[in-house]
KEZA-67856 format. One record per atom (N, C-alpha, C): residue number from 1; residue in one letter; x, y negated, z negated. Coordinates in Angstrom, 1 decimal. Layout:
N
REC  resi  resn      px      py      pz
REC   NUM     A       X       Y       Z
...
//
This chain:
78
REC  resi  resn      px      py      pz
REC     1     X   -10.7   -15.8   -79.5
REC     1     X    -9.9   -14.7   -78.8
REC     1     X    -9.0   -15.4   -77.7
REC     2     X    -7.6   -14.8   -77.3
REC     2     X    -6.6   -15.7   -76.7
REC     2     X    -7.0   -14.9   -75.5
REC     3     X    -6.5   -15.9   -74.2
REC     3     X    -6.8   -15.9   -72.8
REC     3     X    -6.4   -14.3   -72.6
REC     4     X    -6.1   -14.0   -71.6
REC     4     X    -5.2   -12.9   -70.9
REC     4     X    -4.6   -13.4   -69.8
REC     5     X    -3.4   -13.3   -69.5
REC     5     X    -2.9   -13.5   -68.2
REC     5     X    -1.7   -12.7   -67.8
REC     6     X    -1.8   -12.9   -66.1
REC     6     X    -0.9   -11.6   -66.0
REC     6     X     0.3   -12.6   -64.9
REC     7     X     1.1   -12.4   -64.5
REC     7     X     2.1   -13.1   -63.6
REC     7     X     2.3   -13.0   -62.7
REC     8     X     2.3   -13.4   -61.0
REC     8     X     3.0   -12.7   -59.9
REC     8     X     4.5   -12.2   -60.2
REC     9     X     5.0   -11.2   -59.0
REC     9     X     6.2   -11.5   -59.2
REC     9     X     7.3   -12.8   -58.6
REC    10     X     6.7   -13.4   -58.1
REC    10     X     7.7   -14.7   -58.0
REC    10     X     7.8   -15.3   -59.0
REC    11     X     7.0   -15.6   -59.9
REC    11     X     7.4   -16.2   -61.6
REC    11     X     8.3   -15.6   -61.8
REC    12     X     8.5   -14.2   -62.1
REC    12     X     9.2   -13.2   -62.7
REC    12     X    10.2   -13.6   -61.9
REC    13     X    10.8   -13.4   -60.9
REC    13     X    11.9   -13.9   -60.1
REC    13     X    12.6   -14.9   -60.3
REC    14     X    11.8   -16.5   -60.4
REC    14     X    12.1   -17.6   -60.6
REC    14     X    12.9   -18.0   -62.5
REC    15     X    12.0   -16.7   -62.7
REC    15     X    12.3   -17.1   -64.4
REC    15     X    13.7   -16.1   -64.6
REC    16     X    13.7   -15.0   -64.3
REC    16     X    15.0   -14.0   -63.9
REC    16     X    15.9   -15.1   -63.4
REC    17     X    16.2   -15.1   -61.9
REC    17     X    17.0   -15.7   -61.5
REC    17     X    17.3   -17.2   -61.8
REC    18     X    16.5   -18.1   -61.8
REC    18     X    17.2   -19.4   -62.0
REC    18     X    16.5   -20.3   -62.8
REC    19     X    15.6   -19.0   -64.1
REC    19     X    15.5   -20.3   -64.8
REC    19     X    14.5   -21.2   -64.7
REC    20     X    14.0   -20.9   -63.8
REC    20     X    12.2   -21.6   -63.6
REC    20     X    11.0   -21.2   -64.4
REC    21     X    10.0   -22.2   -64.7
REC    21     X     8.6   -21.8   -65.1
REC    21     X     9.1   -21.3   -66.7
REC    22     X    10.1   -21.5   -67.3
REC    22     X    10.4   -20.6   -68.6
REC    22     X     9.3   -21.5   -69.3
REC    23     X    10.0   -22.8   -69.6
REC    23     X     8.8   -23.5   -70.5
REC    23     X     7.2   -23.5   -70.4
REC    24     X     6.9   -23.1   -69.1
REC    24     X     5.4   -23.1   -68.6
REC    24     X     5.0   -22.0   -69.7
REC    25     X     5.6   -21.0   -69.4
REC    25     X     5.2   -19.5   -69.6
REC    25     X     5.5   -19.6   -71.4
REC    26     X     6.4   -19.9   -71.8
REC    26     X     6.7   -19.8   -72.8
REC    26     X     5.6   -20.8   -73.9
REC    27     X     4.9   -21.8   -73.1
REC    27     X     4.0   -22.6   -73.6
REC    27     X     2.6   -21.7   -73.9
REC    28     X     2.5   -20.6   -72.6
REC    28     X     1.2   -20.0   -73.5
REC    28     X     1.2   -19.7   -74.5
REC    29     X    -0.2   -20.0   -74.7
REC    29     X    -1.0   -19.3   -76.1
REC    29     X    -1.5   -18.1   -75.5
REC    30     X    -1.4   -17.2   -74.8
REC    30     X    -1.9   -16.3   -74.1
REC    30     X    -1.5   -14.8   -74.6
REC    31     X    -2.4   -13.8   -74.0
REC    31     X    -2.1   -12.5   -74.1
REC    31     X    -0.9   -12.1   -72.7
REC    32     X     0.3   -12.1   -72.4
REC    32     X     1.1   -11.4   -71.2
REC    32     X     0.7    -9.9   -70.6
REC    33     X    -0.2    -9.5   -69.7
REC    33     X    -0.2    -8.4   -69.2
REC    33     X     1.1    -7.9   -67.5
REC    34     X     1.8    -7.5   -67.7
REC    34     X     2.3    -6.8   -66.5
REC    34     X     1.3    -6.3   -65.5
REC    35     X     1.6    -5.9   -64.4
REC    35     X     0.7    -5.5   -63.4
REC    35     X     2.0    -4.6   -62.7
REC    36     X     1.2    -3.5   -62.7
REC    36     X     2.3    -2.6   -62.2
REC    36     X     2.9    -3.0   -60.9
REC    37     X     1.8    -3.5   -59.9
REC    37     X     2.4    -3.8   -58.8
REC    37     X     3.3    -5.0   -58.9
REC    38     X     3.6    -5.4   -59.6
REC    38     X     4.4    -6.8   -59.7
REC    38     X     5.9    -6.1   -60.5
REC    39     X     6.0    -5.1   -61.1
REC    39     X     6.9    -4.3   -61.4
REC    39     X     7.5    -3.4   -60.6
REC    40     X     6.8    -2.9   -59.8
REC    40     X     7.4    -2.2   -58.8
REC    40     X     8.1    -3.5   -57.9
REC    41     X     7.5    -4.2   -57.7
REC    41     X     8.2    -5.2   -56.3
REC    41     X     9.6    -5.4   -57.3
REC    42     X     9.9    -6.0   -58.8
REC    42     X    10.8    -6.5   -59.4
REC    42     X    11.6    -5.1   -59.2
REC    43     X    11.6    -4.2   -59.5
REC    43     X    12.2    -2.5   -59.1
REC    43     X    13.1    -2.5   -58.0
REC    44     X    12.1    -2.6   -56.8
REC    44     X    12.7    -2.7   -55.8
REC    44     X    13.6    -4.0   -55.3
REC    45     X    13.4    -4.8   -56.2
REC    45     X    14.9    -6.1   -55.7
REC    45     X    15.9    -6.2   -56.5
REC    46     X    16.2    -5.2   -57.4
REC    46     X    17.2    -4.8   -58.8
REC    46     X    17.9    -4.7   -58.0
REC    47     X    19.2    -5.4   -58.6
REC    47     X    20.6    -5.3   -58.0
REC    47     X    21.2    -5.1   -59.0
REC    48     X    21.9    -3.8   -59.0
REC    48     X    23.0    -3.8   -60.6
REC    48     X    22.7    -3.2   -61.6
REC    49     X    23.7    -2.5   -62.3
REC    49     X    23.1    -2.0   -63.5
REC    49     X    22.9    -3.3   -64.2
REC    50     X    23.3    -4.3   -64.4
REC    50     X    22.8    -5.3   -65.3
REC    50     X    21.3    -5.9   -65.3
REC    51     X    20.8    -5.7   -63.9
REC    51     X    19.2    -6.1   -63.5
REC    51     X    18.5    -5.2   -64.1
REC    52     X    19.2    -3.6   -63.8
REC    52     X    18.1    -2.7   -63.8
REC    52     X    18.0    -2.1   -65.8
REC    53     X    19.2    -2.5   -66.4
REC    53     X    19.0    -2.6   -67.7
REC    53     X    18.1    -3.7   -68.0
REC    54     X    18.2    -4.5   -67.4
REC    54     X    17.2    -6.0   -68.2
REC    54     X    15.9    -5.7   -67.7
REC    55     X    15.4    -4.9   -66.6
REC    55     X    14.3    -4.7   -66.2
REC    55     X    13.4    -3.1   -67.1
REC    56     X    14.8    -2.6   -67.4
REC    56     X    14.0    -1.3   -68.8
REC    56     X    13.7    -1.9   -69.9
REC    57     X    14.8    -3.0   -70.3
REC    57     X    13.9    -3.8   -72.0
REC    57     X    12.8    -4.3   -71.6
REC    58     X    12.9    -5.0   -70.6
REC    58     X    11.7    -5.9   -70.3
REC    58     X    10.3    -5.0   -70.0
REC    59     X     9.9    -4.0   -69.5
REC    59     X     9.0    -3.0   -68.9
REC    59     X     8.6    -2.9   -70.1
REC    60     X     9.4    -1.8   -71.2
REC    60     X     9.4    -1.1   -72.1
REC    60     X     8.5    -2.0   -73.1
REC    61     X     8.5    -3.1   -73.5
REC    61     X     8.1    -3.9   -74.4
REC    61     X     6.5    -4.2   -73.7
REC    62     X     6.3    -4.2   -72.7
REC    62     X     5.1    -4.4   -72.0
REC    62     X     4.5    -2.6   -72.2
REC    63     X     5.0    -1.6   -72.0
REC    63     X     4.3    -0.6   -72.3
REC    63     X     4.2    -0.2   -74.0
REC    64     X     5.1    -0.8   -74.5
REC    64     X     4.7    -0.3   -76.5
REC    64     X     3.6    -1.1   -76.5
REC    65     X     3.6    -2.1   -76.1
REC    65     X     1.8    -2.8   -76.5
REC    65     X     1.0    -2.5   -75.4
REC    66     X     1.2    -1.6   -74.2
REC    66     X    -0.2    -1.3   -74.1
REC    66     X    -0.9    -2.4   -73.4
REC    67     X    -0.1    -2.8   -72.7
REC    67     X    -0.1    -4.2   -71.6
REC    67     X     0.1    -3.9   -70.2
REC    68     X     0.6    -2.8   -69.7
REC    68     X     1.1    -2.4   -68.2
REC    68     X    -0.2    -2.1   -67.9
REC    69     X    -0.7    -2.8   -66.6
REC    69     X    -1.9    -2.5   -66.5
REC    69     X    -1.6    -1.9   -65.0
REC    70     X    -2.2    -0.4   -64.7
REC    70     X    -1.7     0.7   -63.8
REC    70     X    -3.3     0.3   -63.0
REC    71     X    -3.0     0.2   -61.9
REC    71     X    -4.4     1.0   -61.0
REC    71     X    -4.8     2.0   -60.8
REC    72     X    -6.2     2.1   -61.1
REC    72     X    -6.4     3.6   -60.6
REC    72     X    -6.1     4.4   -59.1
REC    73     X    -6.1     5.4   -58.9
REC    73     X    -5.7     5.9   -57.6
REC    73     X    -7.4     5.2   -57.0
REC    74     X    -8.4     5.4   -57.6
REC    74     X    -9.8     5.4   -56.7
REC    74     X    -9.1     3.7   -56.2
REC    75     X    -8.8     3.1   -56.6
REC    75     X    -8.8     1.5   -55.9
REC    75     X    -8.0     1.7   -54.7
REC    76     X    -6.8     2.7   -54.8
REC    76     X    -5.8     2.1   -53.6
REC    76     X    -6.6     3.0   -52.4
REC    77     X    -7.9     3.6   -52.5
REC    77     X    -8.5     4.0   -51.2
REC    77     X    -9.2     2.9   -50.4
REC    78     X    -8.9     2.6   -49.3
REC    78     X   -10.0     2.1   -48.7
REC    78     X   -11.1     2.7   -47.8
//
């Protein structure tokens, strides 16, 4: 069975913007899960319709497989 892993969003940033960590990331053998909260931060630093187009292919592909992993409301209680 292959690992699972999920990303902060500064990967996502670093690989977006300039290009960093691509080969790291691209070397897993791994399962890629999104974390909503790491999606919402990338959301909120979209500049452009060009960001915020590349940020609907990119989401979208993580939700057809069933990879966006959402929190439940009971966690965000303390």
């Amino acid at each position: 069975m292959r690992e699972k892993v999920a990303f902060d969003t500064n990967v996502y940033i670093g690989i977006f913007n300039k290009g960093l960590y691509y080969e790291e990331v691209k070397a897993f053998n791994r399962v890629m899960y999104l974390l909503h909260p790491v999606l919402h931060e990338l959301w909120m630093g979209a500049r452009g319709e060009a960001e915020v187009r590349h940020l609907l292919r990119f989401s979208k592909k993580f939700v057809k497989l069933k990879r966006l992993v959402q929190p439940d409301p009971s966690t965000q209680i303390f």
